[in-house]
C-alpha positions as CSV (number, residue, x, y, z in Angstrom):
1,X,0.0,0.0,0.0
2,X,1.3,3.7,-1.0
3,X,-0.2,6.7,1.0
4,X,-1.0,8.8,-1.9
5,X,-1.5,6.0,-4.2
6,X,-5.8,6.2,-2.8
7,X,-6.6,9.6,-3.9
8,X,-6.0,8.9,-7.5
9,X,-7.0,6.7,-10.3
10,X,-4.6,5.0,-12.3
11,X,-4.7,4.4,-16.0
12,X,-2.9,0.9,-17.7
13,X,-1.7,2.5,-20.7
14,X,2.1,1.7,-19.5
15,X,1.5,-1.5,-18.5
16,X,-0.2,-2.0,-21.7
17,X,2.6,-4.7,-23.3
18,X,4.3,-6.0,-19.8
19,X,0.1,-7.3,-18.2
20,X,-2.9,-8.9,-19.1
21,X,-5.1,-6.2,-18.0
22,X,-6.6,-8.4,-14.9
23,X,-2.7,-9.0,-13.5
24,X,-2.1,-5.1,-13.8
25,X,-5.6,-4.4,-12.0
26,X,-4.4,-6.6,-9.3
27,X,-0.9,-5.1,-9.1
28,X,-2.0,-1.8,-9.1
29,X,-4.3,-2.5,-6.6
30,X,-2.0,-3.8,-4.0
31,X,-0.4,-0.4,-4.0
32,X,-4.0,1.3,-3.1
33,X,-5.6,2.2,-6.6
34,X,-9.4,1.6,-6.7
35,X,-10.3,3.3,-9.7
36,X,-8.8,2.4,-13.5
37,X,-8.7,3.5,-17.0
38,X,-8.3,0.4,-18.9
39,X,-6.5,0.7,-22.4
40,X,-7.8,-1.5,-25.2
41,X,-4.8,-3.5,-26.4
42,X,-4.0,-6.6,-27.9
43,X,-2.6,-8.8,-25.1
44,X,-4.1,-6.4,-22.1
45,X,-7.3,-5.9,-22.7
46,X,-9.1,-6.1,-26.7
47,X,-12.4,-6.8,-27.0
48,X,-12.0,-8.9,-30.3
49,X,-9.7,-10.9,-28.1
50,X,-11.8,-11.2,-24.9
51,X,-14.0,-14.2,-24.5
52,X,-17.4,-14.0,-22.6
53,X,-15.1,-16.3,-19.9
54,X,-12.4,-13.1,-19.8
55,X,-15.3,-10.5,-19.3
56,X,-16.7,-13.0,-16.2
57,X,-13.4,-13.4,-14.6
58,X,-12.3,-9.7,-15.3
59,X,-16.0,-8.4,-13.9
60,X,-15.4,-11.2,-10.8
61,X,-12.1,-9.6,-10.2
62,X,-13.2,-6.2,-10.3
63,X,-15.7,-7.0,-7.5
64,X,-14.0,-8.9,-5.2
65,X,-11.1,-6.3,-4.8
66,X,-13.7,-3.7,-4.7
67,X,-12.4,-1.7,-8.0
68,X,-14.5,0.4,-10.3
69,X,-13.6,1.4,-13.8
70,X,-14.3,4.4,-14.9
71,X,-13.7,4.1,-18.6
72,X,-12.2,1.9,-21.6
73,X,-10.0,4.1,-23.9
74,X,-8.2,3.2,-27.1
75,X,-4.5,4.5,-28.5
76,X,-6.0,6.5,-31.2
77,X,-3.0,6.2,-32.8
78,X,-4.0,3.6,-35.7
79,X,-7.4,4.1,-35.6
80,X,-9.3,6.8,-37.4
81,X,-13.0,8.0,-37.3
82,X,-12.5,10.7,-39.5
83,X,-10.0,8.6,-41.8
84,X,-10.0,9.8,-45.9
85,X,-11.2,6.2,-46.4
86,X,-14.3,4.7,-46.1
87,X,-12.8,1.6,-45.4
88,X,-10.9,3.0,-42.2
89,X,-13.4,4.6,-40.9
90,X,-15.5,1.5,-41.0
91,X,-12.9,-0.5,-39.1
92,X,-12.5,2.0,-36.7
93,X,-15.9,2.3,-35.7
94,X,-16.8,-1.2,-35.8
95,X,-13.6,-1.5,-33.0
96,X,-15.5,1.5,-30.7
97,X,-18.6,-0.3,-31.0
98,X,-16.7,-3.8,-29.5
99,X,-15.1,-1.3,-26.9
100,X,-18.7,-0.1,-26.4
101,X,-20.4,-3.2,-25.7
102,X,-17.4,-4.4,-23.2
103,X,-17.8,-1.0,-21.6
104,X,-21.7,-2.3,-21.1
105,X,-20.4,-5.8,-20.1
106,X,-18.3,-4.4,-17.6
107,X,-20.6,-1.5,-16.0
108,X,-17.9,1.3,-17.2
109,X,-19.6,4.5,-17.2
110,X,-17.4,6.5,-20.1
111,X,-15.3,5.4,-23.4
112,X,-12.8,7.7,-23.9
113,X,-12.9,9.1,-27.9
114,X,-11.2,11.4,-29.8
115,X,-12.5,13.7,-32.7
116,X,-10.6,11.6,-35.5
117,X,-7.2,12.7,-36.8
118,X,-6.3,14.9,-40.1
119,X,-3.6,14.2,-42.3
120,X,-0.6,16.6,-41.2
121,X,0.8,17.5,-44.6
122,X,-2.6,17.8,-46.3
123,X,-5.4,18.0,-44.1
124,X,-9.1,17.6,-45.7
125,X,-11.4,20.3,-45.3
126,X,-12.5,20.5,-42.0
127,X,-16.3,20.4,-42.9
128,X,-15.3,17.0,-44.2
129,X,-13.2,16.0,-40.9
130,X,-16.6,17.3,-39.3
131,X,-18.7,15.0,-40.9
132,X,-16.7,12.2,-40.4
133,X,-16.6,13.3,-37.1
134,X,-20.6,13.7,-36.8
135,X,-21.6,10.5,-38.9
136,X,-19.0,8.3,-36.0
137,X,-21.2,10.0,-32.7
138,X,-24.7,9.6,-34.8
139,X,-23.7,5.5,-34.9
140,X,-22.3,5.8,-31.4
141,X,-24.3,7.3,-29.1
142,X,-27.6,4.8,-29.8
143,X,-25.4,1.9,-29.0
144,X,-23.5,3.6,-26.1
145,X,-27.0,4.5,-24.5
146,X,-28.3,1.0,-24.9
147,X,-24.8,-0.3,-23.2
148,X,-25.2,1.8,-20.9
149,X,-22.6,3.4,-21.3
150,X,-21.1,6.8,-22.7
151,X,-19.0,8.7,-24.9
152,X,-16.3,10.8,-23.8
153,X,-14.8,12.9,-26.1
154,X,-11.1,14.3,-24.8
155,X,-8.4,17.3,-26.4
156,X,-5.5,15.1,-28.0
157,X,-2.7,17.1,-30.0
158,X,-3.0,15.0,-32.9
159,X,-7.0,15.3,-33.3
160,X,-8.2,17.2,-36.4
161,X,-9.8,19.3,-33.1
162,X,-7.6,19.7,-30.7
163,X,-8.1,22.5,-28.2
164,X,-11.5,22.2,-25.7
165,X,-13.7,25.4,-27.3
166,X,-13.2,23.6,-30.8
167,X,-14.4,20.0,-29.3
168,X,-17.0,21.9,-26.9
169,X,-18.6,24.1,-29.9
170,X,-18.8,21.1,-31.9
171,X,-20.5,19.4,-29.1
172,X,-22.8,22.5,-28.3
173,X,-23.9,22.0,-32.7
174,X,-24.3,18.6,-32.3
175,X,-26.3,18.4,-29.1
176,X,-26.8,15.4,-27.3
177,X,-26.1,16.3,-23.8
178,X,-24.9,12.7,-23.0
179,X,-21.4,13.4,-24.6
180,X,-19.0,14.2,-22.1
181,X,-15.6,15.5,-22.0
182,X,-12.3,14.2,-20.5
183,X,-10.2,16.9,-19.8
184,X,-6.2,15.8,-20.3
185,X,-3.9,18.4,-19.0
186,X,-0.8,16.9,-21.0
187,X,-2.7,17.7,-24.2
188,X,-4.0,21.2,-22.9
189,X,-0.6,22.1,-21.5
190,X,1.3,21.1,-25.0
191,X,-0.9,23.1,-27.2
192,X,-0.8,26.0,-24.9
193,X,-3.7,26.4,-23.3
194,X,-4.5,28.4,-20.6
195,X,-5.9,25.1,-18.4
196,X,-8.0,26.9,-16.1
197,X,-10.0,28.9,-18.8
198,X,-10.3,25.3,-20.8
199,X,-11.5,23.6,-17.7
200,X,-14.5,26.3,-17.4
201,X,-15.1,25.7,-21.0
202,X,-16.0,22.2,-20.6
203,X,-17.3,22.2,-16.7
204,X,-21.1,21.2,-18.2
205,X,-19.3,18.3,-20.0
206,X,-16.7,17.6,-18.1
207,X,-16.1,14.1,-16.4
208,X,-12.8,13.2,-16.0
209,X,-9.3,14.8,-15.7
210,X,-5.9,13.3,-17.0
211,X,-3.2,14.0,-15.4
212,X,1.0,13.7,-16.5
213,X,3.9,15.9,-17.9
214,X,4.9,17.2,-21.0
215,X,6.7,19.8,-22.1
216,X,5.5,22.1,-25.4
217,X,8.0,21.2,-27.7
218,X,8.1,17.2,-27.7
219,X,4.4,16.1,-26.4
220,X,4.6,13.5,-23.8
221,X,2.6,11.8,-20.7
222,X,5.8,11.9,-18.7
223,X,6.1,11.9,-14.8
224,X,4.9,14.7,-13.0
225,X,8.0,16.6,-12.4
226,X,9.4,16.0,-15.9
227,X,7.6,18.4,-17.7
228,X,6.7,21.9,-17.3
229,X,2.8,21.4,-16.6
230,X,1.9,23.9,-14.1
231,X,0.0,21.6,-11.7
232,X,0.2,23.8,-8.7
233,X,-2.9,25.8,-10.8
234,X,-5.5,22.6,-10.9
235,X,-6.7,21.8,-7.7
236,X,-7.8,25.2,-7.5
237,X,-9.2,25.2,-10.9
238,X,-10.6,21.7,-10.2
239,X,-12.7,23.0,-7.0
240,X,-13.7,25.7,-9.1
241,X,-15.5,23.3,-11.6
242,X,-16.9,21.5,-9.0
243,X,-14.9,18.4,-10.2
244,X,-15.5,15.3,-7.5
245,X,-14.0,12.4,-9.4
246,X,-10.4,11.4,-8.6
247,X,-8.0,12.5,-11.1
248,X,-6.6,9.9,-13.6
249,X,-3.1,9.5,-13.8
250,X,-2.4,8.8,-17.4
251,X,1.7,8.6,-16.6
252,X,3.9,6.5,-19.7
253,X,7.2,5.2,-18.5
254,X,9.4,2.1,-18.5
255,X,9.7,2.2,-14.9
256,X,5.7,2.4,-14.1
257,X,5.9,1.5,-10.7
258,X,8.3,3.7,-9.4
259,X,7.6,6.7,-11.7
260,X,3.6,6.8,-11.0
261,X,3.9,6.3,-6.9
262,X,6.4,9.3,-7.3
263,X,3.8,11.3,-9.2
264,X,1.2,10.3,-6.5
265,X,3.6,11.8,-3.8
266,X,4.0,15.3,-6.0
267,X,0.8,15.9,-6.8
268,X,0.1,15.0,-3.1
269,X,2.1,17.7,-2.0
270,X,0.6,20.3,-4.7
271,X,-2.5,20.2,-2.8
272,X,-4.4,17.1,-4.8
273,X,-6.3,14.9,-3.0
274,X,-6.4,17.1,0.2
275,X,-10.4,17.6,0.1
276,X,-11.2,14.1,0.0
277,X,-9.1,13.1,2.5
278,X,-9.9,15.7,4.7
């Protein structure tokens, strides 16, 4: 058990390739994380992959340490809902829709999407991108509802939207209220946001907050400490936007363990995690 390690949620993205996803749930949780983001990948956790036996035993496990996932979330890194291609944006969506349905499968309130990425050299026109963009949350959202489940949209560099007043006017034309937002403060920080205005932006929508390091000139989910985020400005900002959820550290490294308890002990002493302990 860590002391700081209770006040925060911890996502599996770095232990994506070393764990199954139920042996990292159960080693995270012997150092006091209750609360996950589980990343869909093959070999941790891909729904594909993962038999109606996995689901059980991952559901059973879940219970019986008293854990609670708050949402599935893909690498959007190969995938694309707003690909040129017909053909991508197919496979794509027929992937959320599996992530969907395990998010129903395993009571997970949120899956985490992104807006869809545009080609960097050549970018289509962004009414295209937007229609893409629209056409993926029109098939969506009926099956998320069903699940009962959600989609969360969240700011990533590399989305064809990538600052919060683009993906919250989008939202605001599209209009279904059930769309929320997961604010990551990597992504905010690299683009160069001013965190506490974006968190206002998105308080109606917002339901979750990333949290790890970058700098702005190579984008990163680094250890706290190894960046220049400006942490010491969001527990403030957080009370201010009402946000009750723990945040969800979303730390990539080679030495997890070590580098993720160290982050829990930082952002400890930046004044995260005070209220609820209090």
């Amino acid at each position: 058990m860590h002391h700081n390690a209770p006040a925060f949620a911890c996502n599996t993205y770095a232990y994506t390739i070393s764990h199954p996803a139920a042996d990292c749930l159960s080693h995270l949780a012997d150092f006091g994380f209750s609360e996950f983001e589980l990343m869909m990948y093959p070999g941790h956790l891909w729904p594909p992959d993962a038999s109606a036996g996995e689901r059980q035993a991952l559901g059973r496990l879940i219970e019986r340490r008293g854990l609670s996932i708050a949402t599935l979330n893909m690498p959007n890194i190969d995938m694309n809902i707003a690909g040129a291609s017909a053909e991508m944006r197919r496979y794509t969506l027929d992937l959320l829709r599996q992530i969907v349905e395990l998010a129903g499968d395993l009571e997970v309130p949120g899956v985490v999407i992104g807006p869809g990425k545009a080609n960097p050299l050549f970018p289509a026109p962004r009414e295209r991108l937007m229609g893409h963009f629209y056409a993926a949350l029109d098939e969506l959202c009926p099956l998320a509802e069903k699940a009962g489940t959600a989609l969360w949209l969240e700011n990533m560099p590399f989305g064809f939207i990538a600052d919060i007043e683009g993906l919250m006017a989008a939202l605001d034309n599209y209009g279904n209220e059930n769309i929320g937002i997961v604010f990551d403060a990597a992504n905010s920080h690299f683009i160069g946001e001013d965190m506490g205005e974006a968190l206002r932006r998105c308080r109606a929508r917002l339901k979750l907050v990333h949290l790890s390091d970058t700098n702005r000139q190579i984008y990163r989910h680094d250890p706290v400490g190894e960046g220049t985020v400006p942490f010491e400005e969001l527990p403030g900002a957080l009370a201010e936007v009402a946000y009750t959820r723990l945040p969800m550290l979303e730390i990539i490294s080679q030495n997890a363990d070590r580098d993720i308890l160290s982050s829990t002990d930082k952002l400890a002493a930046m004044g995260f995690g005070r209220a609820r302990a209090a």
